[in-house]
C-alpha positions in Angstrom: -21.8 -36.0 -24.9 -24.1 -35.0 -27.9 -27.7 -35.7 -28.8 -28.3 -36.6 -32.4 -31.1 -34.0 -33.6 -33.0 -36.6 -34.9 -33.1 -37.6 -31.6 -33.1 -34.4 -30.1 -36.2 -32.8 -31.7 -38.3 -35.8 -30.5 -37.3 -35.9 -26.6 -37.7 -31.9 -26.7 -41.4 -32.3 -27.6 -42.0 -35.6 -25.7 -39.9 -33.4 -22.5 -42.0 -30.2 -23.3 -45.4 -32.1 -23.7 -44.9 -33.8 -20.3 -43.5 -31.1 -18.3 -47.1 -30.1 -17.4 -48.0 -33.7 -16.3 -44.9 -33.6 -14.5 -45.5 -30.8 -12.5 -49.2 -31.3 -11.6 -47.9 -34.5 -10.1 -45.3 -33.1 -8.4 -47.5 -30.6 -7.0 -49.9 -33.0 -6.1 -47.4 -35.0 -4.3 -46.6 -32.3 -1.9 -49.8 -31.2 -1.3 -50.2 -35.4 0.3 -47.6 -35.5 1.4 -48.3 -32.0 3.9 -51.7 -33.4 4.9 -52.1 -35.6 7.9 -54.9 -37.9 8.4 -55.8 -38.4 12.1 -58.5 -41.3 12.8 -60.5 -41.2 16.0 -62.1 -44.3 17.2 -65.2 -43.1 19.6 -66.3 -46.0 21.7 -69.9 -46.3 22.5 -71.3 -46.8 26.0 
């Protein structure tokens, strides 16, 4: 399996510019995923 480097060179920057992006939303996804919302219903008498 080879990569042309015409081809190469492009998805390197495209995969280096989007690492970041990738890894913010990684990060945000586990910080969601570790919370836990908890909704209370307080009756009124």
């Amino acid at each position: 399996f080879e990569i042309p480097l015409s081809i190469g060179a492009p998805a390197a920057a495209i995969g280096i510019m989007a690492a970041p992006v990738l890894a913010a939303l990684g990060a945000f996804a586990a910080l969601v995923t570790e919370c836990t919302i908890e909704v209370e219903k307080v009756e009124k008498s």
